[in-house]
N, C-alpha and C positions, 0 to 999 in steps of 0.2 A: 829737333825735327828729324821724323826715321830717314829723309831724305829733303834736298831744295824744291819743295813744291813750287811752279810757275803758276804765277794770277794772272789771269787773262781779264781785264774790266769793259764792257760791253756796255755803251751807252747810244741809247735810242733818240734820236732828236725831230721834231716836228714843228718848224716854226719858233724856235726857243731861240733866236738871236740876241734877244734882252738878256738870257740868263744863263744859257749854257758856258760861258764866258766863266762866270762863278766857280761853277759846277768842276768844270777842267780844272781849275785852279785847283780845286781841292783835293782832287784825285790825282796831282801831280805831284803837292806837297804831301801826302804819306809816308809818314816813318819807315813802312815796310811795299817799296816801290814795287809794280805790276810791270809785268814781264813784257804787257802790251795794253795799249788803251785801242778799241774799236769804239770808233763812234758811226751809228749807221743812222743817215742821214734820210729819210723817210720821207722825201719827197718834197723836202720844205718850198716855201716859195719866196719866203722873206731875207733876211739876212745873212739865215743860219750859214750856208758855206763859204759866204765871207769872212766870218769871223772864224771858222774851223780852218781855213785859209793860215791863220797867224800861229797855230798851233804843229801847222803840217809837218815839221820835223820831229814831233813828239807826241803825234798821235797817226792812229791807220784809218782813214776815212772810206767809207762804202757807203755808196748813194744809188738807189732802190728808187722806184717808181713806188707812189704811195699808197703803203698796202697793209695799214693796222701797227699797233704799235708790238703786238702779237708775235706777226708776222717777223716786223723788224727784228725783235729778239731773237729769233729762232735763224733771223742770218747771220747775227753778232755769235750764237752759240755756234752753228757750224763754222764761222772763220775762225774763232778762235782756239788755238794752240797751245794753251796752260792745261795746266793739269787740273787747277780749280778757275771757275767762273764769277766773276762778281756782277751784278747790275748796278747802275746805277741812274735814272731817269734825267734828264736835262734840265730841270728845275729844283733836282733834290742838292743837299750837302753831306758830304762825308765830313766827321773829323779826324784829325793828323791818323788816329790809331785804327780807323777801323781797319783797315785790310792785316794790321798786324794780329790784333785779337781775334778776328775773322779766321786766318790762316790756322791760329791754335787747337780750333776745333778737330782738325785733320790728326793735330797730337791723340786727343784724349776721343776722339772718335772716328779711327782709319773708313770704316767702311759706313761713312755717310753718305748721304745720297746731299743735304741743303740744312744749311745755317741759315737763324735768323740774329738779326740784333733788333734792340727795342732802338726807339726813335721819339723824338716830339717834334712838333709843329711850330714852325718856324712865321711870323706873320709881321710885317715889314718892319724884315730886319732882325728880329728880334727872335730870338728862341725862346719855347714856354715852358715853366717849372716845369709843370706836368707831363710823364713819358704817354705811352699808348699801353705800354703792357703795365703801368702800374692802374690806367683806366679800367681794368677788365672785372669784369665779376665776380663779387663774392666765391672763391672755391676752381677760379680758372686754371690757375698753375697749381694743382693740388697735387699732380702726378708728374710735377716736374724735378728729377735728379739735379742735385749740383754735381760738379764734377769738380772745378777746379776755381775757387776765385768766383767771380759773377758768368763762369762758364757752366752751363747746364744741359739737361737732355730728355726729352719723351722719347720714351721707351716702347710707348704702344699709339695706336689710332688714334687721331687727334682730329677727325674729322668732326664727330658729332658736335666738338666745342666750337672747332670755328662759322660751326651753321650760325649759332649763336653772336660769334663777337671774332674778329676779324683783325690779328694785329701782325699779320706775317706780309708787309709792303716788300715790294721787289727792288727799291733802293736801298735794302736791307739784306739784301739774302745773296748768299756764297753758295755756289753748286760745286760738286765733282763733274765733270765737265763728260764722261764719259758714260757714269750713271745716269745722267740727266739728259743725253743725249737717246739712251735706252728707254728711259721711259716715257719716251716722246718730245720733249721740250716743252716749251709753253703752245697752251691748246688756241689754237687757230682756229679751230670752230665758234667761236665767242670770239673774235679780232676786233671786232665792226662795235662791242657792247660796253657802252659804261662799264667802266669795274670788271672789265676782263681778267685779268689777272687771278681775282678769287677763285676759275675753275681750276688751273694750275695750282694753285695754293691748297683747295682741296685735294688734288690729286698726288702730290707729295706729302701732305699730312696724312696720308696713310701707307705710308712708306718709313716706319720708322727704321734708324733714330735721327729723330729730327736735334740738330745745336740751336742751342737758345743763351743767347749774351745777352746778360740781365744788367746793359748799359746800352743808354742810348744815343751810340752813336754816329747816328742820322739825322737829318733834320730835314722835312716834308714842307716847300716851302707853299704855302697856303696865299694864291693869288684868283683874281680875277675867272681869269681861262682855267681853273681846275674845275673838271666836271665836279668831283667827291664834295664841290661845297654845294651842291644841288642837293637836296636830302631827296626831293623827287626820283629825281634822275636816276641816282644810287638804286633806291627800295626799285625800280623798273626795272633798270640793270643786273641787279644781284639777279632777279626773281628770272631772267630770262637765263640769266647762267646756269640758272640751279635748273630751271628746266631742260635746257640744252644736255644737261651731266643726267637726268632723271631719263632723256629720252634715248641716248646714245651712247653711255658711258657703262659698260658693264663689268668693269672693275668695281664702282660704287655702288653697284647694284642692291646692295645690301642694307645700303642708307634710306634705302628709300621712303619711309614711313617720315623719318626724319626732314629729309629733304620736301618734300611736298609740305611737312609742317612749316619748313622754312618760308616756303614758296609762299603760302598763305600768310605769314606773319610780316612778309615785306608786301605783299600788294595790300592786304589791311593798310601797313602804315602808308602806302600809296592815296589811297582811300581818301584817309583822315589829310593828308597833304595836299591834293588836289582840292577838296572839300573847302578846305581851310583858304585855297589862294583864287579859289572861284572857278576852278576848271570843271564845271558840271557837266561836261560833255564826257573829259575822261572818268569822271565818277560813273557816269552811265557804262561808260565800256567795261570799268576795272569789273562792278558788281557781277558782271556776268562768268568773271573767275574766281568769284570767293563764294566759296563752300558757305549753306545758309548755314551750318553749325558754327561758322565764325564772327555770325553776323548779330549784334547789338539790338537793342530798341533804337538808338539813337541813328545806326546807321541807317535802318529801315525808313527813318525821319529824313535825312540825307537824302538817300535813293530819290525817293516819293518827291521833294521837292525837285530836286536832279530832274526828274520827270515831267514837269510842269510847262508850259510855254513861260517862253523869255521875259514877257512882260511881267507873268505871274511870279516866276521862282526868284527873280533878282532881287524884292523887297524882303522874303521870306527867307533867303537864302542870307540876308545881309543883318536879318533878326536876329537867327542863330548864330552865327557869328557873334556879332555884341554879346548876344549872354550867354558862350563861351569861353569869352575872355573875360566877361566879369564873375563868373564862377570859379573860372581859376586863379585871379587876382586875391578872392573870399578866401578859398584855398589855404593861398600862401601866408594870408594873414592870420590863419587861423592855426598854419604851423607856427611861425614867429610868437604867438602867446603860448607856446606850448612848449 
């Protein structure tokens, strides 16, 4: 190390008294200990500062009236006093090495701006074979440098992919604390949104060069209270970010062709998901934001019944349905002979 970088680990909590308990554990046991743990306390109303209570000699607590989880991050980055930044969310797990291999990117990349590590999903108890950066798309990491060992690097814009596929979580990701504070921190204009985070993630995706640790890990524990298990919520979320960044962001100005296609590819699957759980009221609202060049025979069928009195659409609505699902059940069975 050209010199002892300080990690400063900045953890945001809202009501997490079940599991932040975990969480701390893991970020205490680290092979390569942080020079300060912040946990900023978000306004809980449940247990959470009693249990941050047991911790008080080995952590620095700041408690916020509650103001986004956004928000919160961006008071753990300005209290803290390392020279690198780590996050880590109050439900997520580190293991024993990340902050060491995290730290190594600063070797083999001084003037980075944020590291990611890959990660999998954690679902009671139990962590899944499968990472998130090994789920990505035929040709995602096509332009991604190794450097050192499973230490790697993009070199250039990395926006237009994560329009597409989305695997840079902030339980993952390491800042320069002083960069990151220049390029605004995490965006607060999106605090309030599902899937807030993905503006900021766009907006350092075009800041190469981005570290990319091709181990995972992290572990994103997959409960009840996680909005991201909403597939709704999410495609709503994204689609309002991407708007927010399309309407006010003119750094990404550039993207824009891009972005609006995104914008359009998540309220579709909006669409098809609202459609699908009977919400024909928000089908009605979504249509009137999707471009008719986006739009199907089948959707127009959707619409048109969406449109119907109550009494009418709920039989016809419940038809389609049924032989949707027995179309794709045909489907499957007609890949399986194949």
């Amino acid at each position: 190390m050209r010199y002892e970088l300080r990690v400063s680990v900045v953890v945001t909590a809202y009501n997490r008294a079940d599991m932040i308990g975990e969480t701390l554990d893991r970020i205490l046991n680290q092979t390569r200990k942080p020079a300060e743990i912040i946990v900023v306390n978000d306004g809980s109303t449940d247990a959470t500062p009693e249990v941050l209570a047991q911790y008080a000699d080995r952590i620095r607590v700041v408690e916020i009236e509650n103001s986004g989880d956004m928000a919160a991050k961006n008071v753990g980055l300005e209290q803290a006093r390392g020279d690198l930044v780590a996050y880590c969310d109050s439900d997520d797990l580190w293991k024993p090495e990340f902050l060491q291999e995290m730290l190594h990117f600063w070797n083999l990349l001084p003037n980075a701006t944020v590291a990611y590590s890959d990660f999998c999903e954690v679902r009671n108890g139990v962590w899944q074979s499968e990472s998130k950066f090994q789920r990505a798309p035929e040709g995602f990491w096509s332009e991604l440098r190794l450097l050192e060992g499973e230490h790697g690097c993009l070199e250039r814009s990395f926006v237009t992919r994560l329009l597409h596929y989305q695997p840079f979580f902030p339980s993952c990701m390491m800042a320069d604390r002083k960069r990151f504070l220049a390029a605004g921190g995490w965006d607060e204009r999106v605090g309030r949104i599902v899937g807030c985070d993905f503006a900021t993630a766009l907006r350092l995706a075009d800041a190469p060069p981005i570290g990319v640790l091709w181990r995972p890990l992290v572990g994103i524990r997959k409960h009840a209270r996680n909005f991201s298990g909403d597939n709704l919520r999410m495609a709503l979320g994204d689609a309002q970010v991407l708007q927010t960044l399309l309407d006010h962001d003119d750094a990404l100005a550039r993207f824009g062709p891009e972005i609006r296609q995104s914008i359009q590819t998540r309220l579709l699957a909006a669409f098809e998901i609202a459609y699908a759980r009977g919400d024909l009221d928000l089908v009605r609202e979504l249509r009137g934001k999707i471009d008719e060049s986006a739009l199907g025979r089948t959707h127009g069928l959707k619409y048109a019944i969406a449109r119907l009195p109550r009494p009418l659409r709920s039989p016809l609505w419940r038809a389609t349905v049924l032989a949707g699902a027995a179309k794709g059940r045909w489907r499957g069975k007609k890949r399986a002979t194949h």
